[in-house]
N, C-alpha and C positions, 0 to 999 in steps of 0.2 A: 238812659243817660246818653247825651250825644258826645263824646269826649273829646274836645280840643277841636272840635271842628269848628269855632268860630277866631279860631287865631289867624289873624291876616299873613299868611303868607301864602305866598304862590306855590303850586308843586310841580315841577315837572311831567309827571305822572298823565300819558292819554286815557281819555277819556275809556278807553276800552283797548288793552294790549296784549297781543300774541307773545310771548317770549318759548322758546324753544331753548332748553338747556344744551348748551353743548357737551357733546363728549360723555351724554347719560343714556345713553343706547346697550342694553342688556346688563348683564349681570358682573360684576367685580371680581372674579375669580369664582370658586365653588358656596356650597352652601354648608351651614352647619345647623343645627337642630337647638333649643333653648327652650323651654315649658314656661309659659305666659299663665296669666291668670284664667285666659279662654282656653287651655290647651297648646300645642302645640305647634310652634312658631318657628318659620322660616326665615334665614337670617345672612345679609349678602357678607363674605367675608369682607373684614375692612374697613366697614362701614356700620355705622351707630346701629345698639342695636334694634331701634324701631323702625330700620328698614330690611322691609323683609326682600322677600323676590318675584312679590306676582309684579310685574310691569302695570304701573298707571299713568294715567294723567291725572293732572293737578291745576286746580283754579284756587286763586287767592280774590276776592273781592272786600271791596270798601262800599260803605254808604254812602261818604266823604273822602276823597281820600285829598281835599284842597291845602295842604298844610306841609311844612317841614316834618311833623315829624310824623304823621305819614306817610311822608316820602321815605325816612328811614328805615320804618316797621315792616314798609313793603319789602324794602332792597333786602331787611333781614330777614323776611318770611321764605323770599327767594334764596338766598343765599342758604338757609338751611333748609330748604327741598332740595339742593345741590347734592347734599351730603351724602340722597341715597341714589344710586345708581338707578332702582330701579323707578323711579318718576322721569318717565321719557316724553314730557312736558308740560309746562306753566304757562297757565293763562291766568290775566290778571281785567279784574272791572271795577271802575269808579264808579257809583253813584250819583255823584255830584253832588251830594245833598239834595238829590228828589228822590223820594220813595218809591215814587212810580218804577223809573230805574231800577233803582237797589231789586225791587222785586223779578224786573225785567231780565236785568241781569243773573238772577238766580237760576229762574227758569230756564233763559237760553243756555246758562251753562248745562244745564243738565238735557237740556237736547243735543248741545253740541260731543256728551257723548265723555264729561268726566266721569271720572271715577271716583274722586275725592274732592270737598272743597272748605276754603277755612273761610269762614264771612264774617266782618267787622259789623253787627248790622245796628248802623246808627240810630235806625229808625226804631230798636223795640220790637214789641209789639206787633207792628205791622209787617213786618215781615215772617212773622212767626208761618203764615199759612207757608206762603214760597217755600220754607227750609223744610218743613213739612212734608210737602211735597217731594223735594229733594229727595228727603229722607224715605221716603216712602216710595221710592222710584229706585231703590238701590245704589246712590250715591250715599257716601261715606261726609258726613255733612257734622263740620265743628265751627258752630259761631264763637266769640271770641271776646273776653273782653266787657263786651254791653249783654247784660242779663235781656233777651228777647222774650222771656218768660215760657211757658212749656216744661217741657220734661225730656231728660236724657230716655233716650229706651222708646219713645213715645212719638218726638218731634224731633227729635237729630237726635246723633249718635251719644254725643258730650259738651257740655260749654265750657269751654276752658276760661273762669274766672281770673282777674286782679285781685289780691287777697288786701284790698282796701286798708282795711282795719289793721294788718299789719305796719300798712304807715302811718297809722293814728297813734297805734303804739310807741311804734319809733319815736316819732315826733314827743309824745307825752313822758318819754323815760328822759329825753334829751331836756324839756324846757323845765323838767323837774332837778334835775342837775345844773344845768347851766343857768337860768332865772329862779332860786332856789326862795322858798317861803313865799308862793304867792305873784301874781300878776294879773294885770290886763289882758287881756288876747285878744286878738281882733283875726275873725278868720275870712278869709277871700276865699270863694270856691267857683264853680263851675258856673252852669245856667241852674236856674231855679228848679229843685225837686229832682236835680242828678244825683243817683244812688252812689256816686263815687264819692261826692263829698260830703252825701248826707252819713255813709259806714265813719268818715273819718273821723269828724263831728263826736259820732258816738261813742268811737273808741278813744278820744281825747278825753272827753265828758268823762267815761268808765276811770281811766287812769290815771285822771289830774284830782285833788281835793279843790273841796270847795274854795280855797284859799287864791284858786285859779279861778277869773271871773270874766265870761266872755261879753265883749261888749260888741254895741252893734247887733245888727240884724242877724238872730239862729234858726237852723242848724249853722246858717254861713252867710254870708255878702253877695249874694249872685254877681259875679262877672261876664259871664259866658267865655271866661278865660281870653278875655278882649282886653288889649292894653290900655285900647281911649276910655272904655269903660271903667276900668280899673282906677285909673288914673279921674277920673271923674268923683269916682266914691270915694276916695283914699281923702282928696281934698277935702269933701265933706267932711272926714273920718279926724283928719287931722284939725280942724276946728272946732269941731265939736267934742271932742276927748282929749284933755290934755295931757293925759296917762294913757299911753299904749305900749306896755312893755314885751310883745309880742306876738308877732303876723306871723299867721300860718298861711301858704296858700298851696295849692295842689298843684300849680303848675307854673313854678316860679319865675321862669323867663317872661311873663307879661308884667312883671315886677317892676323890670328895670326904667322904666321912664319915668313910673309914679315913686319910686323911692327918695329921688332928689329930693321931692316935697318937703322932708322932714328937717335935711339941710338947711333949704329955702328960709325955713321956718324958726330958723335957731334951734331947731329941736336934733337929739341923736336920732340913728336911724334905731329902731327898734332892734331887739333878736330877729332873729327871721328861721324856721323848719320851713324847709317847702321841697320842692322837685327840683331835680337837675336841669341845667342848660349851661352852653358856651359863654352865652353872653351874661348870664346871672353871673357865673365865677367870674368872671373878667370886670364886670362890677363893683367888684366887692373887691377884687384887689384895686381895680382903680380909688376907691373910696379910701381904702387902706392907705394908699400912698399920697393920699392928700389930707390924710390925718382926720377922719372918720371912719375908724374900723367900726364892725357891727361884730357881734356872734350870728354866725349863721350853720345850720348843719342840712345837707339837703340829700334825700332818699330818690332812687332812682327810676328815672320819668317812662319808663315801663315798655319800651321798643320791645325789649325782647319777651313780652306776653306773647306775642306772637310765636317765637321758636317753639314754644311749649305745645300750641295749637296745630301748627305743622306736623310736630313728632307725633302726636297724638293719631292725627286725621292718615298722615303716610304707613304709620304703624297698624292700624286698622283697615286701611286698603288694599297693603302691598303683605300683610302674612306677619309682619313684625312686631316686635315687643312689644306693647301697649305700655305707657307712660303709666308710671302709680301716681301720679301727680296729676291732682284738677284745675291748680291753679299756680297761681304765679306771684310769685312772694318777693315784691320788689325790695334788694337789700340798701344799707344805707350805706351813701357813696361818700360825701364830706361832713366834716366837721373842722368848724376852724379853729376849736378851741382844742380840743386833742389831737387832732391830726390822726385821727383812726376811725373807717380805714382810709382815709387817703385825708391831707388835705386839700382846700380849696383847690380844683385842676382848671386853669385856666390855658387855653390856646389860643391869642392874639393872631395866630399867623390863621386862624380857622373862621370860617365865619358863625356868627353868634348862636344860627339855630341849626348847633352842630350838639349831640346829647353824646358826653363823655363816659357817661354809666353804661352805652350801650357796649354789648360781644363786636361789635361791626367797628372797626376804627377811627377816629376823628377824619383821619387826612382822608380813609377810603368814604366815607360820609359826604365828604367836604366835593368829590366829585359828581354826588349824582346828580345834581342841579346845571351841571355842565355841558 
């Protein structure tokens, strides 16, 4: 799966960055002792406990990293390598979407002498040898996110997954409630044969009765999470089905341009499950205030998979706790017809590809493009 790396937006992010943490030089006060599931673990007072106190360096790398919300998974991968004193610093590599890179990139990090590294690897597959390597050179190596295929113990140390299916769930308990006795669905997903929306797909399918009937192209609609594409099939979608009580889509901010459609059309806007973003909320109140509410309830668009892969990789480097958790269980952020847990969060004064669900804050978000 390549995830979201065909959404147009620009990242700030160079193509290959030094960052040096400030003020993360030695140790936080003394040490105290804690029994891990490997033994015996060292632990900086203060500070979480999967940082321990060997001193490392740390590489965060992307395969992609050309996107908003890349930009923000990076700033939060950094921001919690901050937390332990003992990563006295971060290096960071884009990909660019070429492979060759992504791989290049791996390798040089591990000459240049990391210690730990957490790798987006958009590419699969093909970078499985590179991490490999890594791993095999005595770097502490956690890809992240995109299943690279391989084996923990074998090829890297851990993959820290998205627990997919968890959103499918969500989503499937929600449209069973709120569109109750049955509907249309019509699902948007990723690029064709992405394991993210193919788990989702299944776990809707598992939890909906037959009385839910998906229409359109299955497991999902390929968009490539592209808005002109989107916006391209939607039209189609809406002429040819004149019942659609129900779009699912996994990354619901490419939403917003093809939704009007339905308007256009005399028709309501459907329910909507899908993923957070600034601009989807702020849509949906726009729509509200001009007398087309929708149901919508949206699960959260998964920045912070990365924290978890950080904890993991730093807790394994530096002596500290090891994470019991392999993956990352994105929770559900709005619902507009309960208001639990939150309502729709819109912020007008933020700009739209700012993700409200993340630990990192809007407004501090709202800077790193600057």
């Amino acid at each position: 799966m390549n995830s979201r790396t065909k959404l147009a937006v620009t990242s700030a992010l160079a193509a290959t960055a030094t960052l040096v943490l400030a003020g993360c030089g030695g140790s936080a006060g003394g040490t105290s002792q804690a029994t891990g599931t490997s033994g015996d673990v060292t632990h900086v007072d203060g500070a979480p406990s999967w940082c321990g106190t060997k001193p490392i360096k740390f590489a965060l790398l992307d395969g992609f990293g050309g996107n908003s919300w890349r930009l923000v998974t990076t700033a939060s991968g950094k921001e919690e390598a901050q937390k332990c004193p003992s990563v006295t610093g971060f290096e960071y590599a884009d990909g660019q979407g070429n492979t060759q890179k992504a791989i290049s990139d791996i390798k040089g990090m591990v000459s240049s002498g990391v210690n730990a590294m957490v790798v987006f690897p958009d590419s699969g597959k093909a970078v499985l040898p590179a991490l490999t390597e890594s791993f095999k050179a005595g770097v502490v190596t956690v890809p992240y996110r995109v299943d690279a295929g391989g084996k923990a113990g074998v090829n890297y140390d851990q993959w820290i997954g998205d627990d997919f299916a968890n959103d499918g769930n969500n989503w499937a308990a929600w449209i069973k409630k709120n569109v109750p006795g049955g509907g249309n669905i019509l699902f948007l997903g990723g690029p064709a044969g992405n394991s993210q929306s193919t788990t989702e797909y299944e776990a809707l399918r598992k939890n909906l009765p037959d009385t839910y009937k998906f229409i359109g192209q299955t497991p999902f609609q390929p968009t490539n999470w592209d808005p002109t594409l989107t916006q391209q099939l939607l039209t189609a979608d809406i002429a040819k089905y004149p019942k659609i009580d129900v779009i699912v889509s996994d990354f619901g901010p490419t939403l917003v341009s093809s939704l009007p459609l339905f308007t256009k059309s005399g028709r309501d806007i459907p329910a909507l499950a899908t993923s957070d973003g600034n601009s989807l909320s702020c849509f949906w109140k726009q729509m509200k205030d001009q007398g087309h509410p929708f149901k919508m309830m949206t699960v959260a668009t998964g920045n912070d998979n990365v924290r978890l892969a950080v904890d993991w990789a730093v807790a394994k480097a530096t002596g500290g706790q090891i994470p019991t958790d392999t993956s990352f269980k994105g929770p559900v952020f709005e619902d507009s017809v309960s208001g639990q847990p939150n309502p729709v969060q819109c912020r007008p004064d933020l700009p739209g590809d700012t993700y409200l669900s993340a630990q990192m804050p809007g407004d501090q978000q709202a800077k790193l493009s600057n």
